[in-house]
N, C-alpha and C positions, 0 to 999 in steps of 0.2 A: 422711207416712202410709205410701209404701212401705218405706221404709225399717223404720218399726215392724211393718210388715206380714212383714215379709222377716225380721226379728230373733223373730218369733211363731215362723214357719216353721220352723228351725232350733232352738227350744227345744223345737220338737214333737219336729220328729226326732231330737235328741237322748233326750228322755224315751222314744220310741221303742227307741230304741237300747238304751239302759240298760234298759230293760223287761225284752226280750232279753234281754240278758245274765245276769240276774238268774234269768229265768225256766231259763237253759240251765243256771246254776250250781245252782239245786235241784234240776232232774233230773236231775245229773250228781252229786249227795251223796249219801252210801251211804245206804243204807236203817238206819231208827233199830231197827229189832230186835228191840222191848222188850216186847210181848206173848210169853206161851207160846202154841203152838199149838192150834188146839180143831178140827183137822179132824171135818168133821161128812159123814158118808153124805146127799146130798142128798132123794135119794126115800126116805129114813127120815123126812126132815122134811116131805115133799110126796110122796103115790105119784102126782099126776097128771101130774107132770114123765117126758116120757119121757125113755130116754137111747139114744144109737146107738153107744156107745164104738168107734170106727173103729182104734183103736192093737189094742183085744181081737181084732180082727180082719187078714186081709190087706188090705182095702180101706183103704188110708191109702197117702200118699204114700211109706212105706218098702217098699210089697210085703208088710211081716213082720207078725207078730205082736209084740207089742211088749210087752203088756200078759196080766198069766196074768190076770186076771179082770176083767170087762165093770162098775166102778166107777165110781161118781164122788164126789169130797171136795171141800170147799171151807172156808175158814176160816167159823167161825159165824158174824160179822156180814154177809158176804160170802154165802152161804148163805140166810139169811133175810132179804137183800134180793130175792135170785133167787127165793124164795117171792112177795113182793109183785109182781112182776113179773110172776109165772105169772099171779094171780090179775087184774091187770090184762089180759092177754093173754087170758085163758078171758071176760070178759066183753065182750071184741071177736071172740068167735069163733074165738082163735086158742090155742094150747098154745106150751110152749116144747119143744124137740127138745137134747138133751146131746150136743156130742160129746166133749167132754174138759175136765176142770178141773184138778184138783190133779194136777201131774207128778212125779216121782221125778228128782234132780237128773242121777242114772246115765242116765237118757233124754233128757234136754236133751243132755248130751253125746255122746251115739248120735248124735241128729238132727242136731248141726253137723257131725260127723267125715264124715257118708254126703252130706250137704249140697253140691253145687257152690258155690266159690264165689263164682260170679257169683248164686246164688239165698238166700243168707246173708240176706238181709234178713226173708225171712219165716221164719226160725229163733232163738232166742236163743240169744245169745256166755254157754257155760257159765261163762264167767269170770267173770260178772256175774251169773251166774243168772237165772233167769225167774222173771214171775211168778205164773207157773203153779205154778214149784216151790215157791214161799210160802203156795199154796193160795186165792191169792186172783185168776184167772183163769180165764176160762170162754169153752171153744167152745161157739159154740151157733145156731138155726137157729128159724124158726116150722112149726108144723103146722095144719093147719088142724083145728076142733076137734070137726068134723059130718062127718068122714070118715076124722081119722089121716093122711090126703096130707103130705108135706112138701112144704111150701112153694118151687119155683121162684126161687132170685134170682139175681143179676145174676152168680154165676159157682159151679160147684159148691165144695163145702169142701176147704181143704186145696188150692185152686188156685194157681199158682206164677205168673200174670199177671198184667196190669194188671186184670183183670176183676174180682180178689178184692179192690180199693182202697175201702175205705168210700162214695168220693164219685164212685166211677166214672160216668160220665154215658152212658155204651151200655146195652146192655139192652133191655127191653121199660120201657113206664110202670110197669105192674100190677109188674114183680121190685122198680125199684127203689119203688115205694111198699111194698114187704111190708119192705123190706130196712130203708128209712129209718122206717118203727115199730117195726120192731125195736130200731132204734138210740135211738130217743127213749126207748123206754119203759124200758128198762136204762139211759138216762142219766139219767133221772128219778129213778131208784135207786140211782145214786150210782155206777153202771158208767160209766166212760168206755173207747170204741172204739179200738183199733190202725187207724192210717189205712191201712196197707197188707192189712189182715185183717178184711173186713165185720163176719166171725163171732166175732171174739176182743175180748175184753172184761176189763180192768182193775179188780178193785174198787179206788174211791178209798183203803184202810184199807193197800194193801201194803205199803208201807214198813213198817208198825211188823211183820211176822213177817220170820222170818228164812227161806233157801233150805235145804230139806229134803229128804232122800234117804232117805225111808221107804216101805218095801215097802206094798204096799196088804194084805198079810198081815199086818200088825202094826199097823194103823188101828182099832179097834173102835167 
């Protein structure tokens, strides 16, 4: 009996294993590419989506201005998930707040170059591009929806700490419960979370567009 018990053991962890592997060789195969692009202006599709674009501003981690116009893109099916999201949020009292989605791939590689690189992690390797620059990522935050407040959580945006970790366990209760409905409700929508960035979020679909380096002047 121990013996079969012990040989159980060991086919687990092997299946384990191989899981693993499996799982690191998908996210490690290039992205399939195969759609055309269909960036879509968000609050053309939703105006009750606010936006805080931090890059059109100096308040972002670069000091700079980064961005000539206060926009936000996102691939259409990517886009009109973040619609059902809002409308899930507005009936919990709460709004969504933007602060950046579609990037230009010429600014992925700004933010690695100006990057330390011991803080490289919460940056994407232009080599690989982001998925921001595929238009299928989004920063983003709660407002509350009886007063316009942004929402308090567990580390301001764009924070270079352990505090910005999805699953950070410091905090107040009240941040991390604003923080973790934020996460469900966008994961319900087919958004999955960057574990090191509360606020950044993956739509499931980016693999199939390709990394883009288009002005937001030539977006229509």
């Amino acid at each position: 009996m121990a013996e079969a018990k012990t040989l159980s053991i060991r086919r687990l962890t092997l299946f384990i294993a191989l899981a693993a592997v499996l799982s690191a060789a998908a996210l490690a195969a290039p992205p399939d590419s195969t759609r055309p692009s269909d960036l879509c202006e968000i609050v053309r599709l939703d105006s009750t989506i606010r936006l805080d674009i931090r890059y059109a501003t100096r308040n972002n981690f670069t000091g700079e201005v980064v961005y000539p116009v206060a926009r936000a893109f996102l691939q259409r099916p990517a886009a009109e998930a973040l619609i059902r999201v809002q409308a899930k949020l507005l009936a919990r009292g709460y709004g969504l707040v933007v602060f950046d989605a579609y990037r230009p791939w010429s600014i992925t590689k700004k933010f690695w170059d100006i990057t330390p690189p011991e803080k490289r992690q919460f940056v994407a390797n232009p080599r690989y591009g982001s998925r921001h620059n595929r238009g299928c990522a989004v920063d983003c935050s709660l407002v509350k929806r009886s007063s316009g407040e942004e929402v308090v959580m567990t580390s301001p945006y764009d924070d270079f700490t352990e505090r910005a970790a999805a699953f950070y366990t410091g905090g107040t209760p009240e941040q991390r419960a604003a923080r973790d409905l934020l996460r469900k409700v966008m994961t319900e929508e087919g958004f999955a979370v960057n574990p090191d960035e509360w606020w950044h979020f993956d739509f499931r679909e980016w693999r199939f567009y390709p990394v883009l380096d288009i002005p937001f002047s030539r977006i229509r």
